[in-house]
FIKOLZA-1660 file (N, C-alpha, C; in steps of 0.1 Angstrom, whole numbers, plus 5000, padded with zeros to 4 digits):
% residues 133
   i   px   py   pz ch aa at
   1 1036 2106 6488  A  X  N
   1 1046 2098 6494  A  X CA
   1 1060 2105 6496  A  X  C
   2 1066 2115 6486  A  X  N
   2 1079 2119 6486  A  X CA
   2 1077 2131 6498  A  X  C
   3 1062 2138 6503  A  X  N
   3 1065 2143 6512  A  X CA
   3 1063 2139 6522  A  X  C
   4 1063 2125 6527  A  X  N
   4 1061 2121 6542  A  X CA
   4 1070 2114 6540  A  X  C
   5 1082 2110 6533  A  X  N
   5 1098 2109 6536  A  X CA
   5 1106 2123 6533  A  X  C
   6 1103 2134 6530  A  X  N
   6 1107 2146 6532  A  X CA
   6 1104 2147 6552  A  X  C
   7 1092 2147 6556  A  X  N
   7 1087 2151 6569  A  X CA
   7 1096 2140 6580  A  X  C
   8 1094 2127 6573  A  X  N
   8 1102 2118 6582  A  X CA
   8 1117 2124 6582  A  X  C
   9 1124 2127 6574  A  X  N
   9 1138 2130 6576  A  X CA
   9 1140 2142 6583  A  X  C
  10 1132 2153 6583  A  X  N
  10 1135 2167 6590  A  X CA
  10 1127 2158 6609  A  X  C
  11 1120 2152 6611  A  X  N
  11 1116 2147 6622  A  X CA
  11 1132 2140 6626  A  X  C
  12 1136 2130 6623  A  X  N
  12 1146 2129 6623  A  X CA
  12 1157 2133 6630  A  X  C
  13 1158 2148 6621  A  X  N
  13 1173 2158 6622  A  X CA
  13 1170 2164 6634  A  X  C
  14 1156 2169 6635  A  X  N
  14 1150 2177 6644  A  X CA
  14 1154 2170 6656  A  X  C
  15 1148 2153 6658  A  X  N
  15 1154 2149 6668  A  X CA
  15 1166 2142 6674  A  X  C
  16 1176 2145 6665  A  X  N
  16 1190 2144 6665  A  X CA
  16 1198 2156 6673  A  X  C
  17 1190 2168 6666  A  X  N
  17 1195 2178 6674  A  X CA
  17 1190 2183 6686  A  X  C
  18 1178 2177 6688  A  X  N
  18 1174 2178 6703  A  X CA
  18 1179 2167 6710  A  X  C
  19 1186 2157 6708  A  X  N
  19 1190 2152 6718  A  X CA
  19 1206 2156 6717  A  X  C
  20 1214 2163 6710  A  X  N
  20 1224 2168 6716  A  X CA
  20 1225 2181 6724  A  X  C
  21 1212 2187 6722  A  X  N
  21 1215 2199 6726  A  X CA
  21 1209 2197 6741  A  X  C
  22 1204 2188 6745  A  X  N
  22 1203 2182 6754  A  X CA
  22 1210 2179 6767  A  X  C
  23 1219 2171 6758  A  X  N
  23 1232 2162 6763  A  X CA
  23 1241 2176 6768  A  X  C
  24 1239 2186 6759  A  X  N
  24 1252 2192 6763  A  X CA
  24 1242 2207 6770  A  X  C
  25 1235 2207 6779  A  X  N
  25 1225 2217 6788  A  X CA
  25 1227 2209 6802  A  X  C
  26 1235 2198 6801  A  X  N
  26 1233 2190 6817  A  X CA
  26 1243 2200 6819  A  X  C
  27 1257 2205 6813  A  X  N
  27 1270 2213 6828  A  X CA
  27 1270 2208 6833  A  X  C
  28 1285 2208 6836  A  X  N
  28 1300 2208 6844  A  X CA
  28 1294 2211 6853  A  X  C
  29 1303 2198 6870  A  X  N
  29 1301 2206 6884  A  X CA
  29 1310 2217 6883  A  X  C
  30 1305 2226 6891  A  X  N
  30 1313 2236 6899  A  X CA
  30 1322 2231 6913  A  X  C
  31 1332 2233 6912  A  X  N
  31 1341 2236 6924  A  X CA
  31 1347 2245 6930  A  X  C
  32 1346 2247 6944  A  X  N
  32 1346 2261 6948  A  X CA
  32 1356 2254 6961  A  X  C
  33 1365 2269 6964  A  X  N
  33 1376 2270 6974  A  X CA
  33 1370 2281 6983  A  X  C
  34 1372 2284 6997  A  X  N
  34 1372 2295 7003  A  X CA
  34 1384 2301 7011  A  X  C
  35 1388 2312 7010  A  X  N
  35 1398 2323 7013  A  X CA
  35 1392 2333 7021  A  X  C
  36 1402 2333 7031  A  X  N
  36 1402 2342 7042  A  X CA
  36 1412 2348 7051  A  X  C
  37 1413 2359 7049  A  X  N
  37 1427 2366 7054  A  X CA
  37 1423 2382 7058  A  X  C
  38 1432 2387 7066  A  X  N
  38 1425 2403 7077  A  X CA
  38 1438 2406 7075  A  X  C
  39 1438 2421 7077  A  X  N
  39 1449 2429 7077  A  X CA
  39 1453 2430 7091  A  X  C
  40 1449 2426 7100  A  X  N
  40 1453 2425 7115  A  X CA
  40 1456 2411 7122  A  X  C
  41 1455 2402 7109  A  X  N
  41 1458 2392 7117  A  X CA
  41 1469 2380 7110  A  X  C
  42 1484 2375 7109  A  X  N
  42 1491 2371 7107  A  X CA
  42 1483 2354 7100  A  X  C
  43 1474 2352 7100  A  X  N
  43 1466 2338 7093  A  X CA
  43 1458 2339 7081  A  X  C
  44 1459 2331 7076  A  X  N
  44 1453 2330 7066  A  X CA
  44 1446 2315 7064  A  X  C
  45 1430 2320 7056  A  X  N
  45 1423 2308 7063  A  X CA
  45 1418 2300 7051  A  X  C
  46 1422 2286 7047  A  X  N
  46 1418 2280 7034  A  X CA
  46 1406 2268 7037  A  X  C
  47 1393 2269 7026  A  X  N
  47 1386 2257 7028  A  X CA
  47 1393 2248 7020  A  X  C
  48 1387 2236 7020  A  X  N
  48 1388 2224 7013  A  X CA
  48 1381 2227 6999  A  X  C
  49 1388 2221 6990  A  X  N
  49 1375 2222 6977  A  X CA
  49 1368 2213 6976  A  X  C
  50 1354 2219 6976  A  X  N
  50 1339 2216 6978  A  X CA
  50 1335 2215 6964  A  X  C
  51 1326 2205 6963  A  X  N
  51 1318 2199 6951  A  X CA
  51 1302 2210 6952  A  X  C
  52 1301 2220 6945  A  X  N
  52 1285 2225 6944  A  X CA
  52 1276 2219 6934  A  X  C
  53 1274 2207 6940  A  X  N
  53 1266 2196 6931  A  X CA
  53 1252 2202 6923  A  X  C
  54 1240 2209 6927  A  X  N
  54 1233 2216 6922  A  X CA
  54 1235 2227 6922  A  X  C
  55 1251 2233 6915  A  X  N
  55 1256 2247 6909  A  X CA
  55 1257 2245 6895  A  X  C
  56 1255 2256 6888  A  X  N
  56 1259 2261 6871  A  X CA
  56 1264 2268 6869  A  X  C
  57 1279 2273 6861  A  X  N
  57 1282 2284 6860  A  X CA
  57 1269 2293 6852  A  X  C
  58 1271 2302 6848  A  X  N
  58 1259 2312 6841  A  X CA
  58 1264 2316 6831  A  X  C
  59 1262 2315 6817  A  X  N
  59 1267 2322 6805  A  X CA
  59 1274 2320 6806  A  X  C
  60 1285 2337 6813  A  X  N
  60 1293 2345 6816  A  X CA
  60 1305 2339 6823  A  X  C
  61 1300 2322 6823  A  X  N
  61 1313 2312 6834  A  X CA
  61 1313 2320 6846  A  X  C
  62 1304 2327 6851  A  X  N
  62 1307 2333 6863  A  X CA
  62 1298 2324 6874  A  X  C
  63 1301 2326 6890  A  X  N
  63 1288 2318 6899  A  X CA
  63 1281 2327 6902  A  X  C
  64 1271 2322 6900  A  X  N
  64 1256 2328 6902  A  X CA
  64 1258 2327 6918  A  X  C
  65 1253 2340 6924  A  X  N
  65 1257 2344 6942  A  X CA
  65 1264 2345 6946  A  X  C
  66 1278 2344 6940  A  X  N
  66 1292 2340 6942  A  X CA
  66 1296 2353 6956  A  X  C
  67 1289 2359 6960  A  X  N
  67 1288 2370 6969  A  X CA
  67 1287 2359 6981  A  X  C
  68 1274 2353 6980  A  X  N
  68 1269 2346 6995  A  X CA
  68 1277 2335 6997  A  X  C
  69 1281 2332 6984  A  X  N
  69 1294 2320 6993  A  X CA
  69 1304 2325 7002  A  X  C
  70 1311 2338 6996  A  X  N
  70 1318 2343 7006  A  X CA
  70 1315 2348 7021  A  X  C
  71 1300 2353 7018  A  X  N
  71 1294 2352 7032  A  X CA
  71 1291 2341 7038  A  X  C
  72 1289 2333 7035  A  X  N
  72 1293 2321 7045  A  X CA
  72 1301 2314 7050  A  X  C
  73 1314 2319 7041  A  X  N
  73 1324 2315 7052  A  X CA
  73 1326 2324 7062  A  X  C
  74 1327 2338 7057  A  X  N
  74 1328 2349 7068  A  X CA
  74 1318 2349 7081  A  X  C
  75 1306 2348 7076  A  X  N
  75 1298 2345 7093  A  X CA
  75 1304 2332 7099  A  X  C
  76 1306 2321 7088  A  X  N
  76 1311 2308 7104  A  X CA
  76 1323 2315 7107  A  X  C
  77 1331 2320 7102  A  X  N
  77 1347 2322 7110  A  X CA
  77 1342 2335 7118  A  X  C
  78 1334 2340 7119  A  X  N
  78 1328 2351 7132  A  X CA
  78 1323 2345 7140  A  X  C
  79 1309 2337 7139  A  X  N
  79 1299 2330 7144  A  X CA
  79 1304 2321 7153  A  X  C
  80 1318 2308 7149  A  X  N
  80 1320 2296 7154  A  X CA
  80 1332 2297 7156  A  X  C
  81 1340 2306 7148  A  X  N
  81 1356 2301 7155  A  X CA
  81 1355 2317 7160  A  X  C
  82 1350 2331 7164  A  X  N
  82 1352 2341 7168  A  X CA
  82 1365 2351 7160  A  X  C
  83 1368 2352 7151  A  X  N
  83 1373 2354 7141  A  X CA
  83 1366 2364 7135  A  X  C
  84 1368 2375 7140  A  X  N
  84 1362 2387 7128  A  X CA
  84 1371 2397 7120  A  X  C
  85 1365 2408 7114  A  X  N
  85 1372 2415 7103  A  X CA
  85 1378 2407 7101  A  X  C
  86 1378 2401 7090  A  X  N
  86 1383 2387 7082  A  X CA
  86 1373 2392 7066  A  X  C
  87 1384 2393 7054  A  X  N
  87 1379 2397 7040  A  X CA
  87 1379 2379 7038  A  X  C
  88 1368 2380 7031  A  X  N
  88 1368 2362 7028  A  X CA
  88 1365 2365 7013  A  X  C
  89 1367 2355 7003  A  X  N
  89 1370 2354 6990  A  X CA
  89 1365 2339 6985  A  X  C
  90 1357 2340 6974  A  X  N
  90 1361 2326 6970  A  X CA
  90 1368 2323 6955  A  X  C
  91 1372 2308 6953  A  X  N
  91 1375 2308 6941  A  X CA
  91 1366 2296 6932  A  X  C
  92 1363 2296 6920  A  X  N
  92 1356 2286 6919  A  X CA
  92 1364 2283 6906  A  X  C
  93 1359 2265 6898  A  X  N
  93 1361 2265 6882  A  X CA
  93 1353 2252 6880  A  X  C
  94 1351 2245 6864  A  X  N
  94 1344 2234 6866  A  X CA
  94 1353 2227 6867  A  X  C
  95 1364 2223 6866  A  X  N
  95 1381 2215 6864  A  X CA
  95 1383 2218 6880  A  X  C
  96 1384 2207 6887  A  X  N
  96 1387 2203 6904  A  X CA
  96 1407 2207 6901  A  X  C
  97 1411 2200 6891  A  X  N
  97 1427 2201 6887  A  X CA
  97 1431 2217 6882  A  X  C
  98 1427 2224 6876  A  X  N
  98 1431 2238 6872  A  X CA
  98 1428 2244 6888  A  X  C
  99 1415 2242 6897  A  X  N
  99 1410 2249 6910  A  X CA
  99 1426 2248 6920  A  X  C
 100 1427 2237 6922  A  X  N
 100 1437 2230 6927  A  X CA
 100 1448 2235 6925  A  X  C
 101 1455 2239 6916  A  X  N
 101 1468 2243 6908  A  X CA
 101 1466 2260 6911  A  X  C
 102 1455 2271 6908  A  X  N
 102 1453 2278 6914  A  X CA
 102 1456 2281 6929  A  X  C
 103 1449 2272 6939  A  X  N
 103 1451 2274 6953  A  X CA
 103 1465 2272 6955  A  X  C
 104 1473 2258 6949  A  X  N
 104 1485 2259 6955  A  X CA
 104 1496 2269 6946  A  X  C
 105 1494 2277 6940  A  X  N
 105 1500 2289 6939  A  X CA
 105 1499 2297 6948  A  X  C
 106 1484 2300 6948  A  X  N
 106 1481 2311 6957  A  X CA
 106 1489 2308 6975  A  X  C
 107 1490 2299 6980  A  X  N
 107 1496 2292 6991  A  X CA
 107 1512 2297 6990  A  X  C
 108 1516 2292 6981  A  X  N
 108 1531 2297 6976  A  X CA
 108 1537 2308 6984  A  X  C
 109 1527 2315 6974  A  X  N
 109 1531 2330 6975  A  X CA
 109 1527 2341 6987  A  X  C
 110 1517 2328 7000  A  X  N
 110 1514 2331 7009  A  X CA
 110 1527 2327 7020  A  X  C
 111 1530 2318 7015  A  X  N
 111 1543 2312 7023  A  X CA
 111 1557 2320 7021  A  X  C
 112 1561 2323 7012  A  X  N
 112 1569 2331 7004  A  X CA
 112 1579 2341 7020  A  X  C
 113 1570 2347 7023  A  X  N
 113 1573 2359 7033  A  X CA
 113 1575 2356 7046  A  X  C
 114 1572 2345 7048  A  X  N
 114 1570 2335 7058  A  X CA
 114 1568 2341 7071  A  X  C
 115 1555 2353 7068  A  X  N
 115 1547 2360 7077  A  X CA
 115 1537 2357 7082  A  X  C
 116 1531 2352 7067  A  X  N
 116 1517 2346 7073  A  X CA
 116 1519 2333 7078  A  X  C
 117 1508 2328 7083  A  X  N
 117 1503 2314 7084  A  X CA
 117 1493 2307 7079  A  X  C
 118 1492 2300 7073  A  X  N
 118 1479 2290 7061  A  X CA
 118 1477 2281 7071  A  X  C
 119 1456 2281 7078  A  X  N
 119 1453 2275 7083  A  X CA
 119 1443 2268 7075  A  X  C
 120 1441 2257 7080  A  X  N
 120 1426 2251 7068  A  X CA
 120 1412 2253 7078  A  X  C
 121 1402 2252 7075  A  X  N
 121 1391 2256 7078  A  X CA
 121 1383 2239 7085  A  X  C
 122 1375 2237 7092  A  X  N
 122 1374 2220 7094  A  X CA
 122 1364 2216 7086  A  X  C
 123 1369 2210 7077  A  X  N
 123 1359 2205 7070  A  X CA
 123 1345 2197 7072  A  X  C
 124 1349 2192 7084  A  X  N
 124 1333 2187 7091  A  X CA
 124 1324 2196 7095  A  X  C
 125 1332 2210 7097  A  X  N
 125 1326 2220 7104  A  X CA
 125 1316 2231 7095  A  X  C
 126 1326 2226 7081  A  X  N
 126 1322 2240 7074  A  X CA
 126 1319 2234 7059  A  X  C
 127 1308 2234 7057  A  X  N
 127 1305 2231 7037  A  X CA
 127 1296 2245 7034  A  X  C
 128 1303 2246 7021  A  X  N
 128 1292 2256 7009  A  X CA
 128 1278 2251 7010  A  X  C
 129 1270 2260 7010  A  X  N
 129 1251 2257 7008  A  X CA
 129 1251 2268 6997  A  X  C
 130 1239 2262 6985  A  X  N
 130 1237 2267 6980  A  X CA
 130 1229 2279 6982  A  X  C
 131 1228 2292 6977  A  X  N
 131 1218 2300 6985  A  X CA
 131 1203 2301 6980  A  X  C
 132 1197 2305 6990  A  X  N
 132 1180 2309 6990  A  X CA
 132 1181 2314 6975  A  X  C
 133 1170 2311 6968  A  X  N
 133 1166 2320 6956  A  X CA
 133 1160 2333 6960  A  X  C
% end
C-alpha cells in the first residue's frame, strides 16, 4: 500500500511538471521590421511591423532564416517597385514595444542629417512569409 502512494505522488509531480514545461514550449510571437537603404540612393525604406505568427526564436533568441526575410524584401523592392542595389536588413524581437522603440531611434538618427528620406514600404503590397524548409 505505502508503495502505490509512493507511485501515486511521483505520477503526480511527474505530471505537474509536464504540464508546465508545456505551458512554457508554446513561445513568444516574433515581430519583425524591414530596412532598406543603398549608398546611391538618398531613401530609405521602412516596413510596417509584422506579426510572424508561425515564427520561434531558436535557443540563441536568434530568427531562424533571418537571411530570407531580408531577401524578400529586397526582391519586392527590385521585382515591384524597380528599386535595385538596395542593402535590406531586418530587425526582429518577441516585445512589438521594445521593436518599436528600436525603429523609432533608428528613424531619428536617419532624420538627423536631414539627407535622407524615410519612405514606408505598402503594406498591402508587402508581408513577411515564412520560408520553405
Amino acid at each position: 500500500m505505502k508503495s502505490i502512494k509512493i507511485l501515486c505522488s511521483l505520477l503526480l509531480v511527474l505530471m505537474v511538471c509536464s504540464a508546465f514545461s508545456l505551458k512554457g514550449s508554446k513561445g513568444k510571437s516574433v515581430y519583425i521590421v524591414g530596412v532598406s537603404a543603398s549608398f546611391t540612393d538618398s531613401l530609405v525604406y521602412f516596413t510596417e511591423i509584422q506579426l510572424l505568427d508561425s515564427v520561434r526564436l531558436d535557443k540563441n533568441k536568434m530568427l531562424p532564416e533571418r537571411s530570407q526575410y531580408s531577401y524578400q524584401l529586397k526582391n519586392y523592392l527590385e521585382n515591384e517597385e524597380g528599386l535595385t542595389n538596395r542593402t535590406c536588413f531586418v530587425y526582429f524581437s518577441n516585445s512589438r514595444k521594445k521593436l518599436q522603440k528600436t525603429i523609432n531611434k533608428m528613424k531619428i538618427k536617419y532624420q538627423k542629417g536631414k539627407t535622407l528620406l524615410i519612405r514606408e514600404v505598402n503594406p498591402n503590397a508587402f508581408k513577411f512569409k515564412k520560408p520553405e524548409e
